[in-house]
N, C-alpha and C positions, 0 to 999 in steps of 0.2 A: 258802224253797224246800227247803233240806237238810230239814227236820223233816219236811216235807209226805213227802219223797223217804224217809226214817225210819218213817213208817207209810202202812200200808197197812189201810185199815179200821183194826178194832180192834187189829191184828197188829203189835208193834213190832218193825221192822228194824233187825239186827247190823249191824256191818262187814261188808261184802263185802271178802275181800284179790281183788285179782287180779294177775298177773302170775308170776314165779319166786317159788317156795318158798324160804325162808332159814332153813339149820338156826338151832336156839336156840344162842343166845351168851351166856355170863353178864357180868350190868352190872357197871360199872366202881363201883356203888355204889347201896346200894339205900336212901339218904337220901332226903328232899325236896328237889325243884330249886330250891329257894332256900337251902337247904346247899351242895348241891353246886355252887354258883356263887358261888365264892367269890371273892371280889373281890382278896386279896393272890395266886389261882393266877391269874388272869385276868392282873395286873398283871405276873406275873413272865414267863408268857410273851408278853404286848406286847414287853417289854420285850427279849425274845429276839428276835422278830421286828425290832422297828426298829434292831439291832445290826447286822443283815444288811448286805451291799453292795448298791448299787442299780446301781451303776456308773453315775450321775447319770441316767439316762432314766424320763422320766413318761409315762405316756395321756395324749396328747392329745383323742381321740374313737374312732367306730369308722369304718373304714375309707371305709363308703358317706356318710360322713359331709362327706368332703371331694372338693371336686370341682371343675367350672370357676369356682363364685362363690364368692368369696374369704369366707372367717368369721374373727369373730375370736375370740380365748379370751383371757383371762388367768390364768397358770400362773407361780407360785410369784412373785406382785409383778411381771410383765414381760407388757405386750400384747403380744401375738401375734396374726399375720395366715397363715393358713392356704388354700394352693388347689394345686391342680394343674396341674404340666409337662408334655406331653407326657407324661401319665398317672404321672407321679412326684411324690409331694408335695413340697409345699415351707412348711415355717415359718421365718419368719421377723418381727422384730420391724416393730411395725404403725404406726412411725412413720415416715413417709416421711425422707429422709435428704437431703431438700432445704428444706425451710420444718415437717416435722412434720406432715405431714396424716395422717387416718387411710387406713391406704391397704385397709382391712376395707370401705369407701366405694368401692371400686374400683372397677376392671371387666378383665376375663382378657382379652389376646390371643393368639393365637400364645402360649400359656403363661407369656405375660408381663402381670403384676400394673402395672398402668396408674395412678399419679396422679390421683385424680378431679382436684386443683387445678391442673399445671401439665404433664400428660401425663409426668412421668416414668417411662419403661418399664423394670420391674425385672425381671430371671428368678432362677434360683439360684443365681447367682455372686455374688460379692462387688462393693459400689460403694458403696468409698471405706469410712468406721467401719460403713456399713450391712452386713447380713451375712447371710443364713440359718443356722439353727442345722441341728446335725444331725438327719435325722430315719429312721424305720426305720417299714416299713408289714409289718408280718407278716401281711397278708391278711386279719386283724378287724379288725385297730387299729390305729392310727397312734402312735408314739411320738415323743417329740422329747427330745433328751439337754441340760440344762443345763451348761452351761461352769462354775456358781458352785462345784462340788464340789472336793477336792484331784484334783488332775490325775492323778495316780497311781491313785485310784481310778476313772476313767471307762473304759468300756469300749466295744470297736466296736460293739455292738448288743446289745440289750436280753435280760435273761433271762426268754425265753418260757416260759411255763407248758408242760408234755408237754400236747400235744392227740390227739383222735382224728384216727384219718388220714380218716375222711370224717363229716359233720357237718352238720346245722341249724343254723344260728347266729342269734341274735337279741342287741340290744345297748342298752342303755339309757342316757342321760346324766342324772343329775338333780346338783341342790347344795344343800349342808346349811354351815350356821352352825357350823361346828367345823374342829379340826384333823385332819387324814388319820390321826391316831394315834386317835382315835375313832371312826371307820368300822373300823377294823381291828379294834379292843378289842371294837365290836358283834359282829365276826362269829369271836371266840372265844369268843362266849360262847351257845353253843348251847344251853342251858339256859333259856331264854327263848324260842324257838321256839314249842312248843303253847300256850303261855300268852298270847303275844303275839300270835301271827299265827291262831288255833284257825281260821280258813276255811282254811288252805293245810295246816297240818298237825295230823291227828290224835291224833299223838303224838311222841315222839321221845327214844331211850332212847340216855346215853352208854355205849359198852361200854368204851371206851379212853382212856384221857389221860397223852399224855408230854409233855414240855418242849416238843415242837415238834408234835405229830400228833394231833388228837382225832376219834374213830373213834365213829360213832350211827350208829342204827337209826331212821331215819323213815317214819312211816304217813301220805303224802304223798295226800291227799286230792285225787280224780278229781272225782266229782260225787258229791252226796248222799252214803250209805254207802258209795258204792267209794271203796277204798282200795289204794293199790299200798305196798310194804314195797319196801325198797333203804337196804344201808348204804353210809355217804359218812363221808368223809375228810376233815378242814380242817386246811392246813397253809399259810404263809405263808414265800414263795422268797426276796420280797423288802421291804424295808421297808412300803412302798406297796401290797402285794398280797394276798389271800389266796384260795387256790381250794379249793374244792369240786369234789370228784372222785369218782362213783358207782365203790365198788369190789367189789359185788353184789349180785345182782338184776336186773332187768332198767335195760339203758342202762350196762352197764359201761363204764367208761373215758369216757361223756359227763364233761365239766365247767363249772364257774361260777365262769367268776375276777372276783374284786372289784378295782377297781383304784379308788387314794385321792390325786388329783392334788392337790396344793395350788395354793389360787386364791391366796391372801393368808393374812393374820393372821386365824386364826378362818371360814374360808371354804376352802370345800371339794368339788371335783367326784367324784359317783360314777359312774363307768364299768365298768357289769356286762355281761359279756356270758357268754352262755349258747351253751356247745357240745355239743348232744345227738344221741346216737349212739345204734345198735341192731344189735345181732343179727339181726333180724326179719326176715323176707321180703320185708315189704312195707313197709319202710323206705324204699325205695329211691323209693314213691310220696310218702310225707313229704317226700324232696327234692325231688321235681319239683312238690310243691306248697307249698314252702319261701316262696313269696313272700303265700301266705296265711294261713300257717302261724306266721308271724314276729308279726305284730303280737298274738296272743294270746298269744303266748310273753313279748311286750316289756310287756300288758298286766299281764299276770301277776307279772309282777316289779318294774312300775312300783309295783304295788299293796303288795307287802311292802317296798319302800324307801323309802315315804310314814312308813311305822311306825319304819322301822329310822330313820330319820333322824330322825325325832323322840327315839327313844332317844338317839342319838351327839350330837345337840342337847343335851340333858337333860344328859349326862356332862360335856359342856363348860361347861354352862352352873354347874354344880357345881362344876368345878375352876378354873373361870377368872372367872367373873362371881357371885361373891356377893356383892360390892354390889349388885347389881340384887334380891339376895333380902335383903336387910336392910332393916328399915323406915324410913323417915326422920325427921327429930326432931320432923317435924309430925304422925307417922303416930297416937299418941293421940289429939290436936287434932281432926284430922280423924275421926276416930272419934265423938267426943263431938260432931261439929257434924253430923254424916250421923244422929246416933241423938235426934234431938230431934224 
């Protein structure tokens, strides 16, 4: 469809740019992107990044996520059972605190999380070693604070990303086979971008790179040859996070935070959600049409996380599983008995 949308008759079609004009900026390096993505500068800011404080609070999901029927998650080795008070969340661990049931098998009353086995009625208070953890619902996303941290570092609630004061939001769950330090290492490394994803983006030029803030120029591709220009910003608050924040062009101050929950050892949830804002006039009809709006927002992202997760796969599977890439002592054997 793009190539068809590229010519016209015999006539081959440019880029179309639309949107804000962006004076020229000069690159942070005018190497090949597989120079410039270098794997000991990638490392060294990971490495800044998971130094940060987290103040022990993870994603749980996103907000419309959780509701009268009870879900469960598993988040960092520990089941969890997730539903709504009287419109207030509540997580808590998802073993019933009388025989062990799953109580994710449940059913909500009167905001209270019911026994499927033997009817015991649980709410948010404490009964007996059973307990709810803390949780913070910042109106996309639901957070839940683990207790496993030094105590000294945990904090009353979580450090939110700056958002726009009004916004589209759209929000995606997927899980990758790695540790939360490889979704993060993916999304520092922005030099991979047009190579990896060429349907979403045209191009993508880094202008800036410090210890903590890397500063590109993306030709973020509309349909066929339109193309919208807007530079964005990747910095990371907190160990688990990193956001994407348009800082000109059009959709200023929209952003895209990544968040890297730990499921387990090697298992890992991504929770994107995307908060886009405008200038525009007629913006204000994007939000009242916000609920149709969403699912190609969530499609769209679903799509570049299919990829990106297969990278953050790859990296793990690199750093932690190379027995699985080594051949085994029958691997000639078998060689010689397949080629006969």
């Amino acid at each position: 469809m793009t190539e068809r949308l590229r010519r016209l008759g015999p006539f081959h079609v440019g880029p179309i740019h639309i949107g804000r004009r962006l004076p020229n900026r000069p690159l942070w390096s005018t190497e090949p992107d597989w120079v410039q993505a270098s794997e000991p500068r990638i490392a060294r800011m990971l490495d800044r990044a998971l130094a940060r404080p987290s103040g022990g609070w993870l994603v749980v999901d996103q907000t419309r996520a959780i509701g009268d029927v009870p879900r469960k998650y598993v988040i960092d080795g520990q089941e969890l059972v997730a539903w709504r008070s009287h419109g207030r969340p509540v997580v808590a661990p998802a073993s019933c605190p009388h025989m062990g049931a799953d109580l994710s098998t449940g059913c909500v009353r009167a905001g209270r999380l019911v026994c499927p086995w033997h009817g015991l009625s649980l709410g948010p208070d404490r009964h007996g070693r059973w307990a709810p953890l803390r949780t913070y619902d910042d109106g996309v996303l639901v957070w839940v604070r683990g207790e496993s941290a030094d105590a000294a570092e945990l904090t009353d609630a979580p450090l939110v990303p700056a958002r726009p004061g009004r916004f589209l939001d759209a929000t995606i769950r997927m899980e990758a086979a790695c540790d939360p330090a490889d979704i993060v290492a993916n999304r520092l490394d922005p030099w991979h971008g047009a190579h990896y994803h060429p349907h979403s983006f045209a191009s993508l030029d880094v202008l800036e790179v410090t210890d903590d803030i890397i500063t590109l120029r993306v030709a973020y591709r509309v349909a066929g040859p339109v193309e919208m220009l807007v530079d964005a910003s990747f910095h990371s608050p907190e160990p688990n996070t990193i956001v994407m924040t348009i800082i000109a062009g059009d959709g200023v101050g929209s952003v895209v935070e990544t968040h890297a929950t730990p499921i387990g050892k090697g298992r890992t949830a991504v929770i994107e959600s995307t908060l886009a804002t405008s200038d525009r006039p007629g913006f204000g009809w994007a939000l009242r049409a916000a609920k149709w709006l969403r699912p190609a927002v969530e499609s769209r992202a679903r799509r570049l996380w299919v990829e990106d997760i297969a990278y953050a796969e790859r990296r793990y599977l690199l750093r932690e599983g190379q027995e699985f890439l080594r051949p085994s002592a029958s691997f000639p054997k078998t060689l010689r008995v397949l080629s006969r």
